[in-house]
C-alpha positions in Angstrom: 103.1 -162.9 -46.0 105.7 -164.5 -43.8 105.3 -164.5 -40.4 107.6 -165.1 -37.6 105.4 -167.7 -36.4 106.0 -169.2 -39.8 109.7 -168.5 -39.9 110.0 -170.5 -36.7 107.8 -173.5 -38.0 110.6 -173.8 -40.8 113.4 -173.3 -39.4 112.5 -176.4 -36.9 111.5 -178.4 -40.4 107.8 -178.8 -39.5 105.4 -179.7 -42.3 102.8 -177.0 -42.6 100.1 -175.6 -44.6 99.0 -171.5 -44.9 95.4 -170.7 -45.5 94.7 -167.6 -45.7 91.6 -165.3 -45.3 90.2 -161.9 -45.0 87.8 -160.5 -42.5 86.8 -157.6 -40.9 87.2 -157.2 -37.1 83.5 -156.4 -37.3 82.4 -160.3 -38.1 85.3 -161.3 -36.7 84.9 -165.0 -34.8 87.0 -168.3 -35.0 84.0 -170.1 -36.2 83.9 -167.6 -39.0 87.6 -168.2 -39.6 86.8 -171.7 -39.7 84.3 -171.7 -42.0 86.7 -169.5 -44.4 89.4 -171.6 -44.3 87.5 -174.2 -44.9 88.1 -176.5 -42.1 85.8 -177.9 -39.7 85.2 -175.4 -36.6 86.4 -177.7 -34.3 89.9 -178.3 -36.3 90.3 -174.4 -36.1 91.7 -173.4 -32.3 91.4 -170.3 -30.9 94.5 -168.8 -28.5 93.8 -167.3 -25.4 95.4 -165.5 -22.8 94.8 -166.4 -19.0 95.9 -165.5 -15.9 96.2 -168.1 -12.8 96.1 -166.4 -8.9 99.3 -168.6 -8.1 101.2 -168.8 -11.5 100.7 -166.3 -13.5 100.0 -166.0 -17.2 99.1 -169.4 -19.9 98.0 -169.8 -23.2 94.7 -171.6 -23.9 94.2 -173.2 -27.0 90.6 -174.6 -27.6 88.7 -174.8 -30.8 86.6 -172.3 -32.4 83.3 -173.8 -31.8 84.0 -173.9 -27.6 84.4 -172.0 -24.3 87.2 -171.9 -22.2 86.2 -173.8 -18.8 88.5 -171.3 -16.5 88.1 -173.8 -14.0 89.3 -176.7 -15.8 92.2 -173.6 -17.0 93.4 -172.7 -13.5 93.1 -176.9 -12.4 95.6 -177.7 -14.9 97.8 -174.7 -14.4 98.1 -175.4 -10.6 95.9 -172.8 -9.6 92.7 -171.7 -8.1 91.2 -169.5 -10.1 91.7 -168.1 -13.2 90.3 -165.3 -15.4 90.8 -164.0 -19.6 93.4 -161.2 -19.7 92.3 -158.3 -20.9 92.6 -156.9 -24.5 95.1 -154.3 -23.4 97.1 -157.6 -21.4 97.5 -159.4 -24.4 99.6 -157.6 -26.2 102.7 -156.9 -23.9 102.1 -160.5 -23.1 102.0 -161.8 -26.3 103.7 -159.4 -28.9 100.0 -160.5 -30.8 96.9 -158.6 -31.0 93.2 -159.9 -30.9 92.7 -161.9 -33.6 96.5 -163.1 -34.5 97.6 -164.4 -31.0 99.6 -167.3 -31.2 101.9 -169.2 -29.2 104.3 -169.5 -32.2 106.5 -166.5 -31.4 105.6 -165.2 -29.1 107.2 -162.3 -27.4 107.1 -164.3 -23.9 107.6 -168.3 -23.1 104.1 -168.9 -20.9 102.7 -172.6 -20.4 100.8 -173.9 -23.0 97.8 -175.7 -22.3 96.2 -177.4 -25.6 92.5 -178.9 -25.9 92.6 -182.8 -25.8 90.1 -182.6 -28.7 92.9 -181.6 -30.7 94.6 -185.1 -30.5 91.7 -186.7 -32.6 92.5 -184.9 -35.4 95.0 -185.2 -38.6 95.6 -182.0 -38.6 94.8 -178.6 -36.9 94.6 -174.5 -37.5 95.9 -172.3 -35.7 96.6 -168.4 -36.0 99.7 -168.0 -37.8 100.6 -164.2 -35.9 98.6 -162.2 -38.0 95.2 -161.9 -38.9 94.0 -163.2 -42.2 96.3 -166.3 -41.7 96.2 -169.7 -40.3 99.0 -172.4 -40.3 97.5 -176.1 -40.6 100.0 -178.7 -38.8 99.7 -181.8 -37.3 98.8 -181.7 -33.7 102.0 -183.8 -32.8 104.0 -181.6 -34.2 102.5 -178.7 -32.7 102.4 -180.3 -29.2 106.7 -181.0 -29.7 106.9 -177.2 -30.8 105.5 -175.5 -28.1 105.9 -177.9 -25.1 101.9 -178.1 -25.0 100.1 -179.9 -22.0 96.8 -181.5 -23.2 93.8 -181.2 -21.2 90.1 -181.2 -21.3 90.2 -177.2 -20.9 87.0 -176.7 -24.0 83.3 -177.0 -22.5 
């Protein structure tokens, strides 16, 4: 399955891998994901939405095995306080629904803020827009494609 997520990654001539998987929505976790694609859990980030008091909507992207630290969230993204939007947020946000969000393509250009975990790595997962598929990429190249701030946003 081709993805726009994926369409995008080639037309901007970025190495990438797809590993796919199938799961229900009932067991559905990004450690399990993880674990299916057989990557480490920490390897395998998660995309979440958030929404700052002062400046709106961000993406989040932290790895499976953590928690988003709001605080740290709304800190980087110049604000206050910040909260997780809410299912029925995410996808007028997003053009993605729970379980294939993904900054790659997505329907609207929001900061991304990218765990500084991720730089330690070769190479990372991330939802490829759909569920039952992640795209493995260097963190480098994903950081260039997306315009991704790093910070210490995982706890």
């Amino acid at each position: 399955m081709k993805t726009n997520a994926l369409r995008l990654l080639e037309q901007a001539r970025i190495d990438f891998a797809i590993r796919e998987y199938s799961l229900s929505m009932e067991e559905f976790s990004a450690e399990r994901v993880a674990e299916l694609v057989g990557m480490e859990p920490d390897q395998v980030f998660k995309t979440l939405v958030a929404i700052g008091d002062r400046n709106g909507p961000c993406f989040a992207v932290i790895p499976a095995n953590t928690d988003l630290s709001l605080k740290a969230l709304a800190a980087a993204h110049g604000d206050r306080r910040a909260h997780l939007a809410s299912l029925k947020d995410v996808l007028p946000l997003t053009g993605y629904e729970r379980g294939s969000v993904t900054v790659l393509g997505a329907k609207k250009p929001l900061p991304v803020y990218l765990d500084e975990i991720a730089e330690i790595f070769d190479e990372i997962a991330v939802s490829a827009g759909a569920r039952g598929i992640q795209v493995v990429l260097r963190p480098e190249d994903y950081i260039a494609f997306t315009g991704a701030t790093i910070a210490a946003i995982g706890v």
